[in-house]
C-alpha positions as a Markdown table, in Angstrom:
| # | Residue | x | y | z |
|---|---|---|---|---|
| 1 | Unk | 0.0 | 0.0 | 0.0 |
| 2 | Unk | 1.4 | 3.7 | -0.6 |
| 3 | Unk | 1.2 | 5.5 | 2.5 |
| 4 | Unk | 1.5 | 9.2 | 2.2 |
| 5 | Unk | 3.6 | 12.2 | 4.1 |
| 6 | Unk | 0.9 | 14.7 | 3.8 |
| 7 | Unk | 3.1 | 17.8 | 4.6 |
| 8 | Unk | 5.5 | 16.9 | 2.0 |
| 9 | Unk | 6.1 | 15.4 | -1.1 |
| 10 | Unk | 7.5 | 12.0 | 0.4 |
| 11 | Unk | 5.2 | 8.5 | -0.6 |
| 12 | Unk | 6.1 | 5.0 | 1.1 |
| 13 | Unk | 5.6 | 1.9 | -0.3 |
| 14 | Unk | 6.7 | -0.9 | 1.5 |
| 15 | Unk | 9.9 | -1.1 | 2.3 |
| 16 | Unk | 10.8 | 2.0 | -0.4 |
| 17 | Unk | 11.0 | 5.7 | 0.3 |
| 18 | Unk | 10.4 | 8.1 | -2.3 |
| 19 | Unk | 11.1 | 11.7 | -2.2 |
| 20 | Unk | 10.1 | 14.4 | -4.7 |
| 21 | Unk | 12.6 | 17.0 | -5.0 |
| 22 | Unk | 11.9 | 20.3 | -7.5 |
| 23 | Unk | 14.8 | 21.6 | -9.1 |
| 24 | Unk | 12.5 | 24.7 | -9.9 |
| 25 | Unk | 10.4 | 24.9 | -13.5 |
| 26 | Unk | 10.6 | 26.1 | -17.1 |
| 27 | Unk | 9.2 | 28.1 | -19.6 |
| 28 | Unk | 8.7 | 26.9 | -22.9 |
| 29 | Unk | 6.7 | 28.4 | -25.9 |
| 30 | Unk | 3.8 | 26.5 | -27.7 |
| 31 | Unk | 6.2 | 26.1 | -30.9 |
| 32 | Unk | 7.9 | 23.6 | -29.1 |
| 33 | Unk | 4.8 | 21.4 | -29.5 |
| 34 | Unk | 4.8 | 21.6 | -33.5 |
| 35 | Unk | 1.7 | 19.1 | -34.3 |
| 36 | Unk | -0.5 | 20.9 | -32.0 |
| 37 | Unk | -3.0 | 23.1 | -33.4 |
| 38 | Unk | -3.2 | 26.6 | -33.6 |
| 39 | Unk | -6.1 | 26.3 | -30.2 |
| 40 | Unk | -3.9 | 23.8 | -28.1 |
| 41 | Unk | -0.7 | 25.9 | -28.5 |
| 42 | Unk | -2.6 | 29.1 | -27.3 |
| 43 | Unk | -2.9 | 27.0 | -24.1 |
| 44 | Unk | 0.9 | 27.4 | -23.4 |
| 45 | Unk | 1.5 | 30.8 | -23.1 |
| 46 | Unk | 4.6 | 32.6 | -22.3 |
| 47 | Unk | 3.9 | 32.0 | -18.4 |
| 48 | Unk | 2.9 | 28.4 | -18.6 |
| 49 | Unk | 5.3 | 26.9 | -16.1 |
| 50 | Unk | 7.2 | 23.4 | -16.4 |
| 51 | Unk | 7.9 | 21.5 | -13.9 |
| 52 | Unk | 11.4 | 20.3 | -13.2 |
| 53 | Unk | 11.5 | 17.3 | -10.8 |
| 54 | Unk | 13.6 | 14.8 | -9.6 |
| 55 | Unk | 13.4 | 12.0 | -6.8 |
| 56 | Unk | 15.2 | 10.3 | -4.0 |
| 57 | Unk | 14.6 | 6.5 | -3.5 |
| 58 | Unk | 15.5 | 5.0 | -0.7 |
| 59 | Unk | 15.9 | 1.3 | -0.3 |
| 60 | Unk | 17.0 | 1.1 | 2.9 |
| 61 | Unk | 20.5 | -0.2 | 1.5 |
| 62 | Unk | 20.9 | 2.4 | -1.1 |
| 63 | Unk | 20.0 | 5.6 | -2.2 |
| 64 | Unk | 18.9 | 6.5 | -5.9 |
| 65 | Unk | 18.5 | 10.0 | -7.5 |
| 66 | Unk | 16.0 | 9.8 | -10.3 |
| 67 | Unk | 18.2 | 12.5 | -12.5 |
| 68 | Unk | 19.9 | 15.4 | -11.2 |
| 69 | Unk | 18.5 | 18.0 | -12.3 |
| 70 | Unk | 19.9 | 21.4 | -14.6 |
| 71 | Unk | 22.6 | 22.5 | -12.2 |
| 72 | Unk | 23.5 | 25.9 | -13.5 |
| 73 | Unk | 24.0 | 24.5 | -17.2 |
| 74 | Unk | 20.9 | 26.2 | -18.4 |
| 75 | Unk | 20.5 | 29.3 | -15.8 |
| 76 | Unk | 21.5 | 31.5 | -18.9 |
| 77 | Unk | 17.7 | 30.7 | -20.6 |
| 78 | Unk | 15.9 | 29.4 | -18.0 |
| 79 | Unk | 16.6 | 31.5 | -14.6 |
| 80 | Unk | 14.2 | 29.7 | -12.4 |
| 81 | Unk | 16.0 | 26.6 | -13.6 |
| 82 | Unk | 18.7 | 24.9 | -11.1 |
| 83 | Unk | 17.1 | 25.1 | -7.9 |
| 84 | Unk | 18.7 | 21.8 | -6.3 |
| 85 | Unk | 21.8 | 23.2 | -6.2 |
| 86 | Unk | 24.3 | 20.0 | -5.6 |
| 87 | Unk | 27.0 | 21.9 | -4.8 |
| 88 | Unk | 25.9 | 24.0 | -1.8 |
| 89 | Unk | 27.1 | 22.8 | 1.4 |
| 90 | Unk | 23.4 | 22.5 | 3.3 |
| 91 | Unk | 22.8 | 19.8 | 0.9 |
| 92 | Unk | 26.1 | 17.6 | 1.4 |
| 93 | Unk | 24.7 | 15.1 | 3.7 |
| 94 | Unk | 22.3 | 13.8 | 1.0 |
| 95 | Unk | 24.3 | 14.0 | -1.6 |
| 96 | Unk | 27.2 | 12.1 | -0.2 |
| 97 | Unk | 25.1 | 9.6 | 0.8 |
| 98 | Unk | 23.8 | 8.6 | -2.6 |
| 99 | Unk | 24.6 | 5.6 | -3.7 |
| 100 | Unk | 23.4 | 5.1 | -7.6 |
| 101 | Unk | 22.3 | 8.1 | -9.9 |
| 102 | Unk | 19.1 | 7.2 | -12.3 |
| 103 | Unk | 20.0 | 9.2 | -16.0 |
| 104 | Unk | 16.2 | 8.7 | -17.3 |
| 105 | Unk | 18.2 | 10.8 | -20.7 |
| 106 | Unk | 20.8 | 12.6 | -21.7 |
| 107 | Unk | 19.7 | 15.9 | -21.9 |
| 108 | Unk | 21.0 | 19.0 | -19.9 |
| 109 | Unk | 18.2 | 19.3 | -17.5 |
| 110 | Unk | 18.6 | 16.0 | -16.5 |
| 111 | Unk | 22.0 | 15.3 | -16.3 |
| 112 | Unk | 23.3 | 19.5 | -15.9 |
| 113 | Unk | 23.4 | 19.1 | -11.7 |
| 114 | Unk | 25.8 | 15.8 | -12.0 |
| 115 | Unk | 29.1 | 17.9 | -12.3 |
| 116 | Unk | 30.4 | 21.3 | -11.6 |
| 117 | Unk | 33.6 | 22.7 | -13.2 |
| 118 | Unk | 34.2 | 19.6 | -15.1 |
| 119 | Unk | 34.4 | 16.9 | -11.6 |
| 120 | Unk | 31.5 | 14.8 | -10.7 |
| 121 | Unk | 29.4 | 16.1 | -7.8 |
| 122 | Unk | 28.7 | 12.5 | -7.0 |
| 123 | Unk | 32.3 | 10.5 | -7.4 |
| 124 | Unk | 30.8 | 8.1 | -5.1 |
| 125 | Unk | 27.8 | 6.9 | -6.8 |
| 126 | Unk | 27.3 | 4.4 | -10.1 |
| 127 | Unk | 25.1 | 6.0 | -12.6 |
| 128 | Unk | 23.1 | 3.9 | -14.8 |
| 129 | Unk | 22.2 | 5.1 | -18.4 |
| 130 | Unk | 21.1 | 3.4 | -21.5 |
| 131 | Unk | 24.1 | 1.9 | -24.2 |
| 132 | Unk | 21.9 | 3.7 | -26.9 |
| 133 | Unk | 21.3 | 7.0 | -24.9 |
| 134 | Unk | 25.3 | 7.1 | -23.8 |
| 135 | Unk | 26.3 | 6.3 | -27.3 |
| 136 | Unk | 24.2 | 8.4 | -29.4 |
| 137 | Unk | 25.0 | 11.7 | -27.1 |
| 138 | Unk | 29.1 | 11.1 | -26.5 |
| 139 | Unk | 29.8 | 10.6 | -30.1 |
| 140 | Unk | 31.9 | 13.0 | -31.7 |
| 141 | Unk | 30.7 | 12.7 | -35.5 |
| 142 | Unk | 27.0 | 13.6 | -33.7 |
| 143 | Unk | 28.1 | 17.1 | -33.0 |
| 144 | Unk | 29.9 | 17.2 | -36.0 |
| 145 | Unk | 26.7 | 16.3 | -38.2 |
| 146 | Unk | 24.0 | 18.4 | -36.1 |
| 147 | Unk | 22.4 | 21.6 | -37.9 |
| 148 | Unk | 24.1 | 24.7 | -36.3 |
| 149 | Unk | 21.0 | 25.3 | -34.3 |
| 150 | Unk | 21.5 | 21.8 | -32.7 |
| 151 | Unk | 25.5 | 21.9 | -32.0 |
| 152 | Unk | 25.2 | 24.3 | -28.8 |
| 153 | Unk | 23.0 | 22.1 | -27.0 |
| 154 | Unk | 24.9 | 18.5 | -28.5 |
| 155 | Unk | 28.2 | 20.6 | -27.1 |
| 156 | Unk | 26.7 | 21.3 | -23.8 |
| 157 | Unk | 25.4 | 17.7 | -22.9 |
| 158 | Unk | 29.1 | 16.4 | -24.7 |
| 159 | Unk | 30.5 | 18.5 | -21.7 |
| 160 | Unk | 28.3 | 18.2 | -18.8 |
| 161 | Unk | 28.7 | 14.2 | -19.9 |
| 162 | Unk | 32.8 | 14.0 | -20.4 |
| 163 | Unk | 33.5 | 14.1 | -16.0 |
| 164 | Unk | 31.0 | 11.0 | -15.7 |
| 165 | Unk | 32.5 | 8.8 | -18.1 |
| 166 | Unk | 34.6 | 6.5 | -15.1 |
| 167 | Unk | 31.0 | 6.1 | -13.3 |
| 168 | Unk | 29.1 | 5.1 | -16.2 |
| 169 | Unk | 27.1 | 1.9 | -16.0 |
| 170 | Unk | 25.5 | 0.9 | -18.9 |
| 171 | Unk | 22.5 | -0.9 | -19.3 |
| 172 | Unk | 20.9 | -2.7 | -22.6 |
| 173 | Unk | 17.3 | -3.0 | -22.2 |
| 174 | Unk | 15.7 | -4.1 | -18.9 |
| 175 | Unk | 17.4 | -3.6 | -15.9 |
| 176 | Unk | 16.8 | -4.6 | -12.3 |
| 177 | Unk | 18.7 | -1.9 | -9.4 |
| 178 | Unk | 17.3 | -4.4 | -6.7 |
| 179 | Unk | 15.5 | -3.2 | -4.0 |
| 180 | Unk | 12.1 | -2.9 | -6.1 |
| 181 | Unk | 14.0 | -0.7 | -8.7 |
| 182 | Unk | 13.8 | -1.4 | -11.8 |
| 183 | Unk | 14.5 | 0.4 | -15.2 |
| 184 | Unk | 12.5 | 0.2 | -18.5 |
| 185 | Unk | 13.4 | 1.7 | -21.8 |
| 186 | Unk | 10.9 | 3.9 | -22.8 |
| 187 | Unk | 12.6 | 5.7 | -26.2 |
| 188 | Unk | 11.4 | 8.0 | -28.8 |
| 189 | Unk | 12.0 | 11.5 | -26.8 |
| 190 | Unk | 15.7 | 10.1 | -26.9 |
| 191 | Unk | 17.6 | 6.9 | -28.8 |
| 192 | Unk | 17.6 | 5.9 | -25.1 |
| 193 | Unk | 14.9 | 7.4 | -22.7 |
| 194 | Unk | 14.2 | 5.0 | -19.7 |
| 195 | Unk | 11.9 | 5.4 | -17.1 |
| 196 | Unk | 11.9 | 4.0 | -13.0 |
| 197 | Unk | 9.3 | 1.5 | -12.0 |
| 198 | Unk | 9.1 | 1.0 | -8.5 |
| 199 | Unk | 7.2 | -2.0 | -6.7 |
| 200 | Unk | 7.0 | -3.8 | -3.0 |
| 201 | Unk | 4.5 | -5.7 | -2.0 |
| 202 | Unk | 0.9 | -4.8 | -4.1 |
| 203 | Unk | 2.1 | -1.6 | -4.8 |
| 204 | Unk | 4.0 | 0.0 | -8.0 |
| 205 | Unk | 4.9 | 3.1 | -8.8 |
| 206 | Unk | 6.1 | 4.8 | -12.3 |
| 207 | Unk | 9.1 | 8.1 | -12.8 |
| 208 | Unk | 7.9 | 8.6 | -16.5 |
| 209 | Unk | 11.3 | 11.3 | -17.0 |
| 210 | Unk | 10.0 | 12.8 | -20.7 |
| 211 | Unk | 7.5 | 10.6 | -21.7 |
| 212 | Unk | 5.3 | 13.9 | -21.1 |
| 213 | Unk | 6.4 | 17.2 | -21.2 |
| 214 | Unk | 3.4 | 19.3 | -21.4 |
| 215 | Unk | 0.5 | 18.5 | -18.8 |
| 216 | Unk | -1.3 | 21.4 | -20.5 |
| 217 | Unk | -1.2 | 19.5 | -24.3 |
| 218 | Unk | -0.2 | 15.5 | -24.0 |
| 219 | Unk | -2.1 | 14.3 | -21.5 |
| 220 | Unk | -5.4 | 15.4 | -23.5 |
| 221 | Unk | -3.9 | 14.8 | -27.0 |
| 222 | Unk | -1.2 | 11.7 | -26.7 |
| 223 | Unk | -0.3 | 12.1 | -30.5 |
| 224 | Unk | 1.4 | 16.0 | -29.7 |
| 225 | Unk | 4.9 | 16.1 | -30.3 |
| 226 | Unk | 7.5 | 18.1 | -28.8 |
| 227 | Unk | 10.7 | 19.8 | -30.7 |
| 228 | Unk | 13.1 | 18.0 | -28.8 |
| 229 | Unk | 11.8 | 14.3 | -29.9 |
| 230 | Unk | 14.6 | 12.6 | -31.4 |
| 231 | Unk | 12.0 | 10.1 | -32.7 |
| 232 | Unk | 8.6 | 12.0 | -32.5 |
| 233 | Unk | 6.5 | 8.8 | -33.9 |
| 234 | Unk | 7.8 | 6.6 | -31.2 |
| 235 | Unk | 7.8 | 9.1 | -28.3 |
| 236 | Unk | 3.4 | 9.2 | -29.1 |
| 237 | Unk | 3.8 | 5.3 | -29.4 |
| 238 | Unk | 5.7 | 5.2 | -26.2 |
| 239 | Unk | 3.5 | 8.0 | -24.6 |
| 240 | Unk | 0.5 | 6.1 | -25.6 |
| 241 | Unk | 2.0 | 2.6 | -24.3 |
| 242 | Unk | 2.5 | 3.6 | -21.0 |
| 243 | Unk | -0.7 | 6.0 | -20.6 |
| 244 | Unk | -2.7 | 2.6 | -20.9 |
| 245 | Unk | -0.7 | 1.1 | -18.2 |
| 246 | Unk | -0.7 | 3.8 | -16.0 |
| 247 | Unk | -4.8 | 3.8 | -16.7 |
| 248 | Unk | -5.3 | 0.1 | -17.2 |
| 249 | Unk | -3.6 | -0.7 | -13.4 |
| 250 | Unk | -4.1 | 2.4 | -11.6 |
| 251 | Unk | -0.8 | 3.0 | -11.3 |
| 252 | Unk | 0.4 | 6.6 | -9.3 |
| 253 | Unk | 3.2 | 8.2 | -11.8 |
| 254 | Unk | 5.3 | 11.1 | -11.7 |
| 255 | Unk | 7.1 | 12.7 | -14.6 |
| 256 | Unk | 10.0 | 15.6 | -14.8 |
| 257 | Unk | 7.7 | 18.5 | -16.5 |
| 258 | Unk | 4.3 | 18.0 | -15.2 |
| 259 | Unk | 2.8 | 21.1 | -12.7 |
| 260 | Unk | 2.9 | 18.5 | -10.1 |
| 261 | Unk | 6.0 | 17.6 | -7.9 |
| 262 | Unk | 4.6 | 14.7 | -6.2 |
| 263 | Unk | 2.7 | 11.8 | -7.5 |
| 264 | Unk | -0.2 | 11.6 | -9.5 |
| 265 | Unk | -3.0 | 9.3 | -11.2 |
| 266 | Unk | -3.8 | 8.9 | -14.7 |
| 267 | Unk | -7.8 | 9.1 | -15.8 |
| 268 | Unk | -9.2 | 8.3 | -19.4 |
| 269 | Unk | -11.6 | 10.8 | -20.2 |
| 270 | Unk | -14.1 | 11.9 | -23.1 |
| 271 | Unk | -10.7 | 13.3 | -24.7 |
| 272 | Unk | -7.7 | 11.7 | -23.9 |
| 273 | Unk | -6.8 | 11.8 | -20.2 |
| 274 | Unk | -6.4 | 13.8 | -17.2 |
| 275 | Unk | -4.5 | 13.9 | -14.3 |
| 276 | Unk | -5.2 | 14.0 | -10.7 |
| 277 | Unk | -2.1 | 15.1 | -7.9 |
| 278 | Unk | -2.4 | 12.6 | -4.8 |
């Protein structure tokens, strides 16, 4: 059973801990949705927020951070970005103590809060990321190859990326952490997007990372796209996939950009789905 810390976003389930942690939110125009129509993308406006979480599992023997947040790789656009702040001091004791670091995908606001200055904020722990993701975003002829408007944000993540390499473990496919934590590739936003699934006991509970970005658009309309797809056709098919799961078994879920930084439940409804914070 999921038991609830009401005056903060921490669950229990079983034996496993969970804490939500927001690294602050985003803004991000309407074009970045390019499917949508004309009506859906006047829903995001230029103050339409983002989320940006992360999470804490504890299993008792370890501790795993669900992504790490932007750090101050993005604080140029996104000011409000970068609000876990691994390097201050009042924060040490939990970040020492972290044992494994969750990359859900290589982009900046996932990854941006994992070094500082090119060293690893957390020398300590193992970080598990997908062969495809890691090999798609460190190659060298990728950056090479990208359209000008592409090779800034390639460069960054090449960078923010380079300091982690030693801690690197790399998964193909299915993976099980132990403890109840398990990893499941969930691709189309990137080569190698994967998501947490978390179980003891009867209950289970999903980090969908990407899978959704907009709450506002994709929860309503599965089939919107965002720019930053790398596959847009298999991010709606994954999208789609894992909505019915989330639906079909009444599963609470929480993903990085949703308005919600602790967990939620999936709804069908007359179009598309909804979402209701626990």
């Amino acid at each position: 059973m999921l038991e609830t810390a009401t005056h903060s976003p921490v669950y229990r389930l079983g034996g496993l801990t969970l804490t939500c942690l927001s690294d602050g939110h985003l803004l991000i125009p309407g074009t970045y949705f390019p499917n949508a129509d004309a009506s859906e993308k006047e829903k995001v406006t230029p103050h339409t927020r983002f989320g940006a979480n992360t999470w804490l599992v504890e299993t008792g023997t370890r501790k795993i951070l669900i992504d790490a947040g932007s750090g101050t790789s993005l604080k140029d656009r996104f000011p409000a970005s970068g609000a876990l702040d691994w390097r201050d001091s009042r924060l040490a004791a939990r970040r020492d103590g972290i044992t494994d670091v969750v990359v859900t995908h290589m982009h900046a606001d996932h990854i941006g809060g994992l070094a500082s200055q090119n060293r690893s904020l957390f020398p300590k722990a193992r970080i598990h990321v997908q062969e495809k993701e890691w090999a798609f975003w460190t190659d060298e002829a990728l950056l090479a190859a990208a359209p000008d408007d592409r090779k800034p944000m390639i460069a960054l993540i090449q960078s923010l990326a380079r300091p982690l390499t030693d801690q690197i473990v790399r998964h193909s496919g299915e993976a099980d952490l132990g403890g109840g934590v398990r990893l499941l590739p969930a691709p189309g936003h990137t080569p190698g997007h994967q998501i947490a699934h978390l179980s003891d006991g009867d209950g289970e509970i999903l980090l969908l990372g990407d899978v959704v970005v907009s709450d506002t658009l994709q929860f309503s309309n599965p089939d919107v796209t965002y720019a930053l797809d790398r596959d847009p056709e298999q991010a709606v098919e994954t999208r789609k996939r894992l909505f019915e799961w989330l639906t079909a078994d009444e599963i609470p879920f929480a993903a990085t950009h949703i308005n919600a930084t602790g967990l939620c439940r999936l709804e069908k409804r007359a179009a598309g789905y909804g979402f209701n914070p626990l």
